[in-house]
C-alpha positions in Angstrom: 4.4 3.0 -12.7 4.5 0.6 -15.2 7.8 1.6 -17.2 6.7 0.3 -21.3 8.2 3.2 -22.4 11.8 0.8 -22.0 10.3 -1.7 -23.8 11.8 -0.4 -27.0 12.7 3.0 -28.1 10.5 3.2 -31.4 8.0 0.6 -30.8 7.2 1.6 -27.8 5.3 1.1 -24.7 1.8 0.3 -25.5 2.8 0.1 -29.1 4.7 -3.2 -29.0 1.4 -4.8 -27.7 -1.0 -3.2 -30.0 0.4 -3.8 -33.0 1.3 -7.5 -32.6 -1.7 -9.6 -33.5 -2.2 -7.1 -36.3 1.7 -8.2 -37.8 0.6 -11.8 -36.8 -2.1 -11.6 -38.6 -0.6 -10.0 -41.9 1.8 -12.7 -42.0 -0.5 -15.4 -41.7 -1.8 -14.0 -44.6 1.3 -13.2 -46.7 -0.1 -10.0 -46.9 3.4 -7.7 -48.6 2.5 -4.2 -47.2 1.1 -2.9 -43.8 -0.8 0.4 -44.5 -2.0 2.3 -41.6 -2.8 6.1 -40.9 -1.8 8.8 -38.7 -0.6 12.7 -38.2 2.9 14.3 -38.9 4.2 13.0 -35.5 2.0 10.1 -34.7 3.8 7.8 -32.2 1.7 5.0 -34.1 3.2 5.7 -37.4 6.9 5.8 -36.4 6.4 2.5 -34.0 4.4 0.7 -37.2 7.6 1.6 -39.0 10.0 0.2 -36.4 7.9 -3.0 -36.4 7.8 -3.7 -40.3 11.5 -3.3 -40.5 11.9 -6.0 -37.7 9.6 -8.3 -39.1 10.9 -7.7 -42.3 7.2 -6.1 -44.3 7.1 -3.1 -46.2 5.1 -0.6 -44.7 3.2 2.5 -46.3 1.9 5.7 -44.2 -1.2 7.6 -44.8 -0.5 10.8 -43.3 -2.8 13.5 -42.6 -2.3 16.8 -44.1 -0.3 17.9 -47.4 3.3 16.8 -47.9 5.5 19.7 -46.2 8.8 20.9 -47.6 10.7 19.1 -45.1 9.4 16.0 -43.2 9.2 16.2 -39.6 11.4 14.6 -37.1 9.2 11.6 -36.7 8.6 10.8 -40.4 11.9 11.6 -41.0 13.0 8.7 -38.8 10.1 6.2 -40.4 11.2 7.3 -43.4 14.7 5.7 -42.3 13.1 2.7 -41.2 12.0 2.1 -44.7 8.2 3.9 -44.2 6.9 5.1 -47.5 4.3 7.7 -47.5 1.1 9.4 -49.2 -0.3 12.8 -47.7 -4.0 13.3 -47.6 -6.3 16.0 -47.1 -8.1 16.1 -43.8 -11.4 16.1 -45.2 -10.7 13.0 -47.4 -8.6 11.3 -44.1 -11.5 12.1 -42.2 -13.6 9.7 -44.7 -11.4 7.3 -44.5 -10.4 7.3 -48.2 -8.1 4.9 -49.7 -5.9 5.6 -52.4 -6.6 3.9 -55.4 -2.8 2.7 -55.9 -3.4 0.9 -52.2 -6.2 -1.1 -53.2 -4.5 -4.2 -53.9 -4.9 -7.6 -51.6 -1.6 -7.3 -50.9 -1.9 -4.7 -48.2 -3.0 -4.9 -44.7 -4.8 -1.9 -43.6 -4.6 -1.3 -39.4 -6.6 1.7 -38.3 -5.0 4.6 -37.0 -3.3 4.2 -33.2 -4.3 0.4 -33.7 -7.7 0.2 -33.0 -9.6 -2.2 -32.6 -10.2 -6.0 -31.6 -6.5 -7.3 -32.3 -5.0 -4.1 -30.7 -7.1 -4.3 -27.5 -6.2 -8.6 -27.6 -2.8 -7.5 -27.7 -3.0 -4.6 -25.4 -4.5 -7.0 -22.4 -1.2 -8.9 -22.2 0.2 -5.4 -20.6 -1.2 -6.4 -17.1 1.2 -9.6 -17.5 4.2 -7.6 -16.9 3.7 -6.5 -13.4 1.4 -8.2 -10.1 -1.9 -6.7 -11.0 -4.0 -8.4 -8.1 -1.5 -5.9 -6.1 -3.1 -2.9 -7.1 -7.1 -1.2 -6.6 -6.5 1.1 -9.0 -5.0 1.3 -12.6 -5.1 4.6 -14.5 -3.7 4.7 -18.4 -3.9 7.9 -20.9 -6.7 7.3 -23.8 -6.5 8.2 -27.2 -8.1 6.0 -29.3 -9.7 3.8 -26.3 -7.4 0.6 -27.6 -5.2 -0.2 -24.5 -8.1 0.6 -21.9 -10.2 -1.6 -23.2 -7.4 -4.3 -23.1 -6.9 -3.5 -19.8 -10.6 -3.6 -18.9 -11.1 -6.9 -20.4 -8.3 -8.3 -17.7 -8.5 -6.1 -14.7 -9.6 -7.7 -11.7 -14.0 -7.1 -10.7 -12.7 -5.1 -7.5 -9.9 -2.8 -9.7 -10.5 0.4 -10.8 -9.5 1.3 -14.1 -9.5 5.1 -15.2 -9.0 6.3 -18.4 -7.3 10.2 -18.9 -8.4 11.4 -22.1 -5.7 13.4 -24.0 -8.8 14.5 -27.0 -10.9 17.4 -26.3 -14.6 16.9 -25.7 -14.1 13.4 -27.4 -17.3 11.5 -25.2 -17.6 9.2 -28.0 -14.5 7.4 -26.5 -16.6 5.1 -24.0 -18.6 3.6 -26.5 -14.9 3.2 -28.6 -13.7 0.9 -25.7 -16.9 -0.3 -24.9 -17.4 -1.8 -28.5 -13.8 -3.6 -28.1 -14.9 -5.4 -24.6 -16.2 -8.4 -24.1 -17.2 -9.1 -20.6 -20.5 -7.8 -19.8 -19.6 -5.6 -16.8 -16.2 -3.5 -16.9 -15.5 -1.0 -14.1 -13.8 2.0 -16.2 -13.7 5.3 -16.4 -13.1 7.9 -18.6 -12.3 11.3 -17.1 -12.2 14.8 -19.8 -10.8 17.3 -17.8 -6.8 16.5 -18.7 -6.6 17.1 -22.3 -5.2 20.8 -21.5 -6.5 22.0 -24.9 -6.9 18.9 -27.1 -4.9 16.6 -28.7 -1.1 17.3 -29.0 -2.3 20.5 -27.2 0.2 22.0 -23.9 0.7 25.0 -22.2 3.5 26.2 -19.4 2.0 24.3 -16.9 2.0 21.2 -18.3 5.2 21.4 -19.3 6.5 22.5 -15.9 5.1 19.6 -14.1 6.6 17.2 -16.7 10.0 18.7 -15.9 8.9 18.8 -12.1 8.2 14.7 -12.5 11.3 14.3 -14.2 13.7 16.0 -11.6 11.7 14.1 -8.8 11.6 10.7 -10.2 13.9 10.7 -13.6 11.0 9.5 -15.0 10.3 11.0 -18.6 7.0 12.0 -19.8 5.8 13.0 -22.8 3.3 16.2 -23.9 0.5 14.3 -25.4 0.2 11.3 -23.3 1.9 10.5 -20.2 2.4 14.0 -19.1 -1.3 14.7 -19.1 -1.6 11.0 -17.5 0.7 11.8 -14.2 -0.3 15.4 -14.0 -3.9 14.1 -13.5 -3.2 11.3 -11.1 -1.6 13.9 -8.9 -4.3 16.5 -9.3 -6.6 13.8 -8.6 -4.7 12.7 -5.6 -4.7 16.3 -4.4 -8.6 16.3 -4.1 -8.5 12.7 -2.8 -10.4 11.1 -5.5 -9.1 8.1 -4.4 -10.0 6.6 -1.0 -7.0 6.1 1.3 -4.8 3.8 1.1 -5.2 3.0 -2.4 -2.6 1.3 -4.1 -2.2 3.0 -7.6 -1.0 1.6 -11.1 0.0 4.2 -13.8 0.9 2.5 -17.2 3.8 4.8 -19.3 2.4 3.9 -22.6 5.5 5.4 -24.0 5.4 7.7 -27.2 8.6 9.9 -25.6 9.4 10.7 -29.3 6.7 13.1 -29.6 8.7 15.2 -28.0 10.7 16.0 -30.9 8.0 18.3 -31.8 8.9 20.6 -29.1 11.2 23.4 -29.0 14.7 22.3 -27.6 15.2 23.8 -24.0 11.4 23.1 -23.3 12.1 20.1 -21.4 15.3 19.5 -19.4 15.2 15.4 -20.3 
């Protein structure tokens, strides 16, 4: 496994690499806000917060959903960072409305979870970090597509590179990474039959082989990514999708603070 998740503990794991030709960028531009979008606990939106305050750029949120009473964990802590935020409605997040008060060239807008060209650029430096030509197989949790397509733009003709999608019934997300590759021929693979529900979506056993993993390995996992990611790669081993022999990458893309939203007691790490 490759361990992002110790990269940092806000911008985390695949975070740190998405979001950094997107800050490049910005500052090239002198642009004085980042605006970006997520949910009430999007890793995205408290590792975009992390980010700003270390390179010093004001940062604005566009949450989904109406303002609650009291913020959530996660925006509470990218509130601290210096995050300021505006709640929308789903419908009018689904349309991808911007506020009139953010339509100034000032801002820099980076989609929600960072997709898109400079977020997969960044995300194909992740196979730097380890000795990829060691490995036939690589195997990443998907959300928005963004780091498997960085990944397939790098990984080697005679890798295989699959994909766990954490969204339910979301088939749309091969032609999202397909539109952020460049070489002609890439050899992923997107499987549907993790999500346990949808997105942000568990149930006991999920959450009994994330505490399994953990005791086994002290590796921690987290609900909506990693933990579907691992307890797929061992399902998967169980019905020997993958030939023997096969030497076997997992990238922790980190986002461990999701599981704030949980219920303390749920998880023993």
């Amino acid at each position: 496994m490759l361990r992002l998740d110790k990269i940092h503990p806000f911008v985390s794991g695949n975070k740190w690499f998405k979001l950094r030709y997107y800050l490049e960028e910005a500052k090239q531009q002198n642009k004085k806000r980042i605006v970006t979008y997520g949910g009430a606990w999007s890793n995205h939106i408290i590792a975009t917060a992390a980010a700003c305050r270390l390179h010093g750029i004001d940062c604005t949120g566009i949450i989904r959903g109406e303002r609650p009473s009291v913020l959530c964990a996660t925006l509470q802590l990218a509130a601290e960072m210096g995050m300021e935020f505006i709640f929308m409605s789903r419908e009018d997040y689904g349309a991808g409305r911007i506020p009139d008060e953010l339509r100034t060239a000032n801002n820099y807008f980076i989609s929600s979870g960072g997709y898109g060209s400079p977020g997969a650029k960044g995300a194909s430096a992740i196979l730097d970090h380890c000795k990829k030509e060691k490995y036939t197989h690589i195997c990443c949790a998907v959300g928005t597509g963004t780091m498997l397509a960085g990944l397939a733009e790098v990984a080697l003709a005679s890798q295989h590179l699959t994909g766990i999608s954490v969204l339910k019934n979301n088939f749309q997300l091969e032609d999202d990474v397909k539109r952020l590759v460049h070489k002609e021929h890439n050899n992923f693979r997107i499987l549907h039959d993790y999500h346990f529900g949808g997105y942000a979506k568990y149930d006991e056993t999920l959450l009994r082989f994330m505490n399994g993993f953990f005791r086994e390995t002290a590796i921690p996992t987290d609900f909506v990514y990693t933990g579907k990611l691992c307890f797929a790669v061992m399902n998967m081993a169980e019905k020997n999708f993958f030939p023997a022999r096969s030497r076997i990458l997992l990238i922790h893309s980190g986002g461990l603070t999701g599981n704030l939203s949980l219920k303390k007691g749920l998880l023993i790490f």
